[in-house]
C-alpha positions as CSV (number, residue, x, y, z in Angstrom):
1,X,0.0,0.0,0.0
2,X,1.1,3.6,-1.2
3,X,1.7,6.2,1.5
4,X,-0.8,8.0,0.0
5,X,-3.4,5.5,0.0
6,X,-2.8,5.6,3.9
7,X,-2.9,9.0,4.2
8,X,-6.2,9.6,2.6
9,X,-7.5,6.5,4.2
10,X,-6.6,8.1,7.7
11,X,-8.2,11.4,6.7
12,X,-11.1,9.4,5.3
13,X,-11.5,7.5,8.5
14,X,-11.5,10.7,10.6
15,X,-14.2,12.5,8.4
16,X,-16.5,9.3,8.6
17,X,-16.1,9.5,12.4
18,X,-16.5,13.4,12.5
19,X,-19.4,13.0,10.1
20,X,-21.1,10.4,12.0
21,X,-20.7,12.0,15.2
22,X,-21.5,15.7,14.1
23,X,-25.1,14.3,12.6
24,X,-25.6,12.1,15.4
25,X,-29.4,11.8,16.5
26,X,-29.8,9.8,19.7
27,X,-32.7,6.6,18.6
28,X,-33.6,5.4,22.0
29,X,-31.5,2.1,23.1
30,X,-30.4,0.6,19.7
31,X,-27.9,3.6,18.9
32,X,-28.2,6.7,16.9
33,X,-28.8,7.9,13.3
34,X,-25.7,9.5,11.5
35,X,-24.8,10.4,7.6
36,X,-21.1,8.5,8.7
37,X,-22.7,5.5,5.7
38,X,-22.5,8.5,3.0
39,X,-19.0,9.4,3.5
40,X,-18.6,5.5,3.4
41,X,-20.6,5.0,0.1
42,X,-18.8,7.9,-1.3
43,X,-15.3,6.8,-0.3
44,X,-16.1,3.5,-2.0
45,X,-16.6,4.8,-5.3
46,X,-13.0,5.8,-5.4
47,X,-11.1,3.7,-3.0
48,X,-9.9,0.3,-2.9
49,X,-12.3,-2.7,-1.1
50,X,-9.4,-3.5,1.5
51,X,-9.0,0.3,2.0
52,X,-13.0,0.7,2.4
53,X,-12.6,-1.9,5.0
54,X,-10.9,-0.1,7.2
55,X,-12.4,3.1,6.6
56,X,-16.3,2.1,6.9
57,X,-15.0,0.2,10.1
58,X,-12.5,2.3,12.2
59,X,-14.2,5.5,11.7
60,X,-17.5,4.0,12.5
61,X,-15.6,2.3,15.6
62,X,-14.3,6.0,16.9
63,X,-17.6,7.4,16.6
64,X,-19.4,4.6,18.6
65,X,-16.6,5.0,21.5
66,X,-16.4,8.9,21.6
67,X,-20.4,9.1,21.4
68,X,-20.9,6.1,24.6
69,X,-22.2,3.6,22.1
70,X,-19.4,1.1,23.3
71,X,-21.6,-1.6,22.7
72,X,-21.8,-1.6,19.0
73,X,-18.4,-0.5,18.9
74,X,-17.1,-4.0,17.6
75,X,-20.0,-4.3,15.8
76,X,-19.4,-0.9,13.9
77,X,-16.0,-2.3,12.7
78,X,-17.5,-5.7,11.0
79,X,-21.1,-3.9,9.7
80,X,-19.1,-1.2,8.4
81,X,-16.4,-2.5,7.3
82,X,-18.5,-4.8,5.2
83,X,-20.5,-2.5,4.0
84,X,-17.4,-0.3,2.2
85,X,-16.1,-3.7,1.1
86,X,-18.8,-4.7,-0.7
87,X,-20.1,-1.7,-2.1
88,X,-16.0,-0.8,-3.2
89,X,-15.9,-4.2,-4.3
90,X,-18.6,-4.2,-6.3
91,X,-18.4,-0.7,-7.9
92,X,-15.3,-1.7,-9.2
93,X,-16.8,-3.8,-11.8
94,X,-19.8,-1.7,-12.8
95,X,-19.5,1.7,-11.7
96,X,-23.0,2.1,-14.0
97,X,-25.1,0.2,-11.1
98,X,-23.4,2.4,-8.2
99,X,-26.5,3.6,-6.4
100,X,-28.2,-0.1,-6.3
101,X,-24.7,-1.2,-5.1
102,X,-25.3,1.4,-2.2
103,X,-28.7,0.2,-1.8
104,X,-27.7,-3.2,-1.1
105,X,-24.6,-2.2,1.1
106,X,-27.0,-0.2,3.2
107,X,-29.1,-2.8,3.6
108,X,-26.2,-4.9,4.6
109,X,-25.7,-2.7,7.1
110,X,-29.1,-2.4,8.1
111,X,-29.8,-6.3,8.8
112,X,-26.5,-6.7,10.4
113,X,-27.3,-4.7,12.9
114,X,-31.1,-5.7,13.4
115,X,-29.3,-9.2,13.8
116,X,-27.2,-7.3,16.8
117,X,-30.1,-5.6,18.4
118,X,-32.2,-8.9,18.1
119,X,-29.3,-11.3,20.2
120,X,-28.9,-8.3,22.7
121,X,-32.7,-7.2,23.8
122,X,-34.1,-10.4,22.5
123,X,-37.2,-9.0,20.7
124,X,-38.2,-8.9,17.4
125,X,-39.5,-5.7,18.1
126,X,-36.6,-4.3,19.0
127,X,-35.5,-6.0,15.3
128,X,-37.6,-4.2,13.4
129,X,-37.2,-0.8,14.7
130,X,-33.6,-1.5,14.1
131,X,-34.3,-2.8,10.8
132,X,-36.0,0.0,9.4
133,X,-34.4,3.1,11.5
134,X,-31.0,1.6,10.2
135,X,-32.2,1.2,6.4
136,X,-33.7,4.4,6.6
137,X,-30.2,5.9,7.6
138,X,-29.3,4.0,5.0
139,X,-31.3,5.1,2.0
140,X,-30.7,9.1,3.7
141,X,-27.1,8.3,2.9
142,X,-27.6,6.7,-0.6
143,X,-29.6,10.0,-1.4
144,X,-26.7,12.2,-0.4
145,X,-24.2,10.7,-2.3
146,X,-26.4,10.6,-5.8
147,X,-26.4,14.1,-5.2
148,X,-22.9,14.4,-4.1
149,X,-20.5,12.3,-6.4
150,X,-21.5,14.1,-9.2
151,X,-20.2,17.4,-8.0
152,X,-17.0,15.4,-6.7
153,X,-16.5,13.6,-10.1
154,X,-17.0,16.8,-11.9
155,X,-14.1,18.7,-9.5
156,X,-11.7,15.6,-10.0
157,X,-12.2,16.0,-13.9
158,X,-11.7,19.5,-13.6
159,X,-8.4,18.9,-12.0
160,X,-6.9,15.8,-13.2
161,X,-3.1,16.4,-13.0
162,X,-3.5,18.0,-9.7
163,X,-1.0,15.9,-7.6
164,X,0.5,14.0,-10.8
């Protein structure tokens, strides 16, 4: 891996957390709702699956431990983690599908952590709240990015020997 690829990872990383903290709303005992999973679906239009790894899942990690979410904090890493994987992974061969690929990383997302919430308070319940307040952060994100990588594909074609 590049040094640069580690540096914008790390800077990537800390804007997930800072996003996901910053838009934090509190939703009862199964968490919060943040817009961390559209920095994530964003990032993985760009960056590398491995890379995504690490940045769906360590900034989602930091935000879970600074906001008292300790519980999920573990649970952040794999969730979203796997969700920049797959949606980086899967990009990569057909960039032309990229908001269904979000749809279906969100809703990744969105079951692993109903799965969570259902072994922990042992309700189904409890499982569909978290089903549908997480895929509902979910589709928020997918919507911000659709509106969002355009403008950022647009400034990178603007300025394609910037750094070169």
């Amino acid at each position: 891996m590049k040094i640069k690829d580690i540096s914008l990872g790390a800077i990537m990383i800390a804007l997930v957390a800072m996003v996901s903290i910053f838009v934090a709303v509190p939703a009862g005992n199964i968490g919060y709702i943040n817009l961390g999973d559209c920095v994530i679906l964003l990032s993985a239009y760009f960056l590398s699956p491995s890379l995504m790894f690490m940045i769906g899942g360590l900034g989602s990690l930091i935000a879970d431990l600074a906001l008292g979410y300790t519980q999920y904090a573990a649970v952040s890493f794999v969730v979203k983690g796997l969700e920049g994987f797959l949606v980086a992974r899967l990009v990569k061969k057909n960039q032309k599908s990229y908001l269904y690929l979000c749809l279906l990383g969100v809703g990744l997302m969105a079951v692993g952590y109903a799965c969570v919430d259902l072994f922990m308070f042992q309700s189904w319940g409890i499982f569909l709240d978290s089903l549908l307040l997480n895929y509902a952060q979910g589709i928020t994100a997918v919507v911000c990015a659709a509106f969002i990588l355009p403008l950022i594909k647009n400034r990178l074609s603007r300025n394609e020997d910037v750094g070169q």
